[in-house]
C-alpha positions in Angstrom: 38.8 3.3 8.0 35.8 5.1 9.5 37.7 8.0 10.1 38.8 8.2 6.7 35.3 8.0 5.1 34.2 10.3 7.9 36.9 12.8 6.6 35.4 12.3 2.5 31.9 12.2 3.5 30.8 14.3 6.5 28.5 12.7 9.0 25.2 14.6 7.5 26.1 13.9 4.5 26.4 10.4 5.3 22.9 10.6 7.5 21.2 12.3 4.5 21.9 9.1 2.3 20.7 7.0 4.8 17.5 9.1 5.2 16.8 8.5 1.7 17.7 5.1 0.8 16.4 3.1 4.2 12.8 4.2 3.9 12.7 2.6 0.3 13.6 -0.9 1.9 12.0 -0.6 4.9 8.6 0.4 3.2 8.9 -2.7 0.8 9.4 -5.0 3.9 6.5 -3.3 6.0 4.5 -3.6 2.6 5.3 -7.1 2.7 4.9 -7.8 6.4 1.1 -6.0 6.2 0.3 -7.7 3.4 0.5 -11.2 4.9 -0.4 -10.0 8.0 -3.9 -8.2 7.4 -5.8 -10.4 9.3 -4.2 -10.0 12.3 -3.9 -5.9 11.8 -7.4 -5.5 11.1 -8.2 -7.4 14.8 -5.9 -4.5 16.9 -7.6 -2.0 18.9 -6.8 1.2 18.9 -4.5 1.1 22.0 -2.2 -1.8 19.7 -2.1 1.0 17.0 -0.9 3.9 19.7 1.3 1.9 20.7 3.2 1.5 17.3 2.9 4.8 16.5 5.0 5.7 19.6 7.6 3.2 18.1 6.5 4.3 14.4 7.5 8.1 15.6 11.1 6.6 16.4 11.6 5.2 13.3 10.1 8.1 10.8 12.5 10.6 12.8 15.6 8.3 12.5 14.8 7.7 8.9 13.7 4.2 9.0 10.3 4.5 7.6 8.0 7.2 5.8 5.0 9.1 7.1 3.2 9.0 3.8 3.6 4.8 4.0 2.3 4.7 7.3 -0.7 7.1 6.6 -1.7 4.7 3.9 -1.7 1.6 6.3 -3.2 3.6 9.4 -5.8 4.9 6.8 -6.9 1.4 5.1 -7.1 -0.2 9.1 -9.1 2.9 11.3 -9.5 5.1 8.7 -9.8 9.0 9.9 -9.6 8.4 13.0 -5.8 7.6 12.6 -5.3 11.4 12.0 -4.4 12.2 15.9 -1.8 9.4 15.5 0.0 10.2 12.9 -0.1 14.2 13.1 1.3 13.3 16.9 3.7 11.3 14.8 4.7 13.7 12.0 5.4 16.0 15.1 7.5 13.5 17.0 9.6 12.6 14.2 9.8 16.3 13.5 11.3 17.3 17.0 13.3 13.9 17.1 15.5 15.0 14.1 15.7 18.6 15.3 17.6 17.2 18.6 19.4 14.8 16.2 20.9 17.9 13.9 21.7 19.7 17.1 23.8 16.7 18.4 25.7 16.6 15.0 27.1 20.4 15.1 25.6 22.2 12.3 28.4 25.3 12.9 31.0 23.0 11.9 28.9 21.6 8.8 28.1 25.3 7.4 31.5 26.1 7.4 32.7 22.9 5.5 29.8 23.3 3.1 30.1 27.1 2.6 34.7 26.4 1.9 33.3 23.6 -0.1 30.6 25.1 -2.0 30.2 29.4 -2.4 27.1 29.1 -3.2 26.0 27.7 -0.1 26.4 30.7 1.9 23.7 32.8 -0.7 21.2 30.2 0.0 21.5 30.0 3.5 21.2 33.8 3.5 17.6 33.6 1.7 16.6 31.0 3.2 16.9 32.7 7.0 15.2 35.6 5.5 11.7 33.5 4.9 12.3 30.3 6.7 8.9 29.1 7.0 7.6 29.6 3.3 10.2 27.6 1.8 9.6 24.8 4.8 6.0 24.4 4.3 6.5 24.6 0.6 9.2 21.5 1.0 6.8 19.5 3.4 4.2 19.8 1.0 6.1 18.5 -1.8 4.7 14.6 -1.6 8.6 13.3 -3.4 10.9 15.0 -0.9 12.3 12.4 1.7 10.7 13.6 5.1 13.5 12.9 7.3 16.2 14.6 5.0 14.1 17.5 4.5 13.8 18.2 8.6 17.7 17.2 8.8 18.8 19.6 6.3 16.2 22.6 7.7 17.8 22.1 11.0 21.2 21.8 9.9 20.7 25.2 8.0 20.0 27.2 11.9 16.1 27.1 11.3 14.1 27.4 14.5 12.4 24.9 16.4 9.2 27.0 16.3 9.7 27.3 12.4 10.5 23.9 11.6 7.9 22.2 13.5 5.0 25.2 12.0 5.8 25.4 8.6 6.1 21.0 8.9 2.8 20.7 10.2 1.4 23.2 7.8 3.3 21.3 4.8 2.5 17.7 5.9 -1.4 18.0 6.8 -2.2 18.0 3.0 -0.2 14.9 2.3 -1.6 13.1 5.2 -4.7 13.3 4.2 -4.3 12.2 0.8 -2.7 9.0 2.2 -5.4 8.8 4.7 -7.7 9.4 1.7 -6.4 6.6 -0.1 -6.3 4.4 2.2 -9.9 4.7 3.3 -11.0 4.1 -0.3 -9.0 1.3 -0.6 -10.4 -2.6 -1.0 -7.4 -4.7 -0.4 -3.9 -3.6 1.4 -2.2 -5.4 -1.6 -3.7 -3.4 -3.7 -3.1 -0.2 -2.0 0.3 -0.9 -1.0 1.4 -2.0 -4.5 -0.7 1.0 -6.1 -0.4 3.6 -3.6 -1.3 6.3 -6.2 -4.1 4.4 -7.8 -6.8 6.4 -9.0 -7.7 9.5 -10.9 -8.6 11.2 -7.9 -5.5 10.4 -6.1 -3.0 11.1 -9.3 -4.6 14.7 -9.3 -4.1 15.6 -5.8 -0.6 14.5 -6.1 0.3 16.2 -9.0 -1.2 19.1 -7.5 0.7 19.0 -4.6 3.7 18.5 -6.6 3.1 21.7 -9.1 2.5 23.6 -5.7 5.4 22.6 -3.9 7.8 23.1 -6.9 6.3 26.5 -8.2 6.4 27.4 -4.3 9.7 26.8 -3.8 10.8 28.5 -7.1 9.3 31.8 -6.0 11.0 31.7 -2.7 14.1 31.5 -4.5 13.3 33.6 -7.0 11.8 35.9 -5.0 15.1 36.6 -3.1 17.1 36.5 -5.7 15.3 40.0 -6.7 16.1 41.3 -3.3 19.6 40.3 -3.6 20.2 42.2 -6.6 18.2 45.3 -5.3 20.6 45.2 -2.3 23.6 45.4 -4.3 
C-alpha cells in the first residue's frame, strides 16, 4: 500500500502537502495552547524562550509550525528582543530542510517532474540563471508556506549559500511585521485571532504581497525575454 501511493505521489510531493496543511493545525492548537496559557508565558525568562526556539527551529524546518506564527507570539511576550531568536530560527529551519531535500534525491525528482511535466525543465533553466532574485522575492511573499518554499528551492539544485541569502534577505521584512504586531498588541487573543489587525499592519502586508508577486513576475518575465533572444 505505501509503495503504491509512493509510486502515484512522489515523496516531495507528498512532503510538500504536508508542509502546507500541518502548519494550519498546528498554529490553531499553539493559538489555543498560548491563549490559555498567557499567564504562565508571560513569567519565562529569556533562557525558557531559547530554549523553545531550539525546539521551535525543529518544528518550522520539518513543517510543523510557521515562522510568521511564532514571530507574533515571540513579539507580544519579549518584544524586539525576540529578533536574534527567531532570525537564528528562520536560519535553522532554513539549513534543516536543505539537508532534508538532499536526503530525498532531488536528481531522481527532476527527472520524474521534467518526463512528467516539459515545462519543468524551462523553469528550472531560468531559475538557475537568477537563483537568488526569485528566492528573496518568494521569502518575501508573507502567503507562501515557508517550509515548501525552502523544499522546493532545494529540490530545484539551488545552493546552500543561495538559499540561506536570498531567505534571510526575504524573511527579515516579514519578521518584523510579526514582531511589529505583536509588540502593539493588547491581548494574545486578540492577536492570535486577528493577526492582521490594523490599518498599519493590512498595508505592510499588502505591500509585501504586491512586491513579492510583481517580483516574482519580472523574474519570469524577465527570462522569458532572454529565452526568446537566445533562440
Amino acid at each position: 500500500m505505501s509503495s503504491l501511493l509512493l509510486r502515484k505521489y512522489p515523496l516531495p510531493v507528498l512532503l510538500s502537502t504536508s508542509m502546507t496543511l500541518l502548519p494550519v493545525l498546528t498554529s490553531s492548537l499553539m493559538a489555543g495552547w498560548a491563549i490559555t496559557h498567557e499567564p504562565i508565558l508571560a513569567g519565562w525568562a529569556m533562557s525558557d524562550w531559547t530554549w523553545l526556539t531550539v525546539v521551535l527551529t525543529l518544528g518550522s524546518g520539518l513543517g510543523i509550525v510557521p515562522p510568521t506564527f511564532l514571530a507574533l507570539v515571540f513579539g507580544y511576550f519579549i518584544g524586539w528582543t525576540s529578533l536574534p531568536l527567531l532570525f537564528s530560527l528562520n536560519m535553522g529551519a532554513i539549513a534543516l530542510v536543505y539537508g532534508l531535500a538532499r536526503w530525498i534525491q532531488p536528481a531522481g525528482l527532476l527527472e520524474y517532474l521534467q518526463a512528467a511535466y516539459p515545462k519543468v525543465q524551462r523553469l528550472l533553466l531560468r531559475f538557475r540563471g537568477n537563483q537568488l532574485r526569485l528566492i528573496f522575492f518568494a521569502k518575501l511573499s508573507p502567503v507562501l508556506p515557508f517550509a515548501v518554499v525552502n523544499l522546493l528551492f532545494s529540490l530545484a539544485g539551488a545552493s546552500f549559500r543561495k538559499i540561506l541569502l536570498g531567505g534571510a534577505m526575504g524573511m527579515v521584512p516579514r519578521t518584523l511585521m510579526a514582531v511589529w504586531a505583536g509588540t502593539q498588541a493588547r491581548e494574545i487573543r486578540y492577536l492570535l485571532e486577528n493577526p492582521n489587525e490594523g490599518v498599519g499592519a493590512q498595508v505592510l502586508l499588502l505591500v509585501l504581497l504586491l512586491v513579492s508577486t510583481v517580483g516574482i513576475g519580472w523574474f519570469f518575465r524577465d527570462k522569458e525575454k532572454s529565452t526568446s533572444a537566445e533562440s
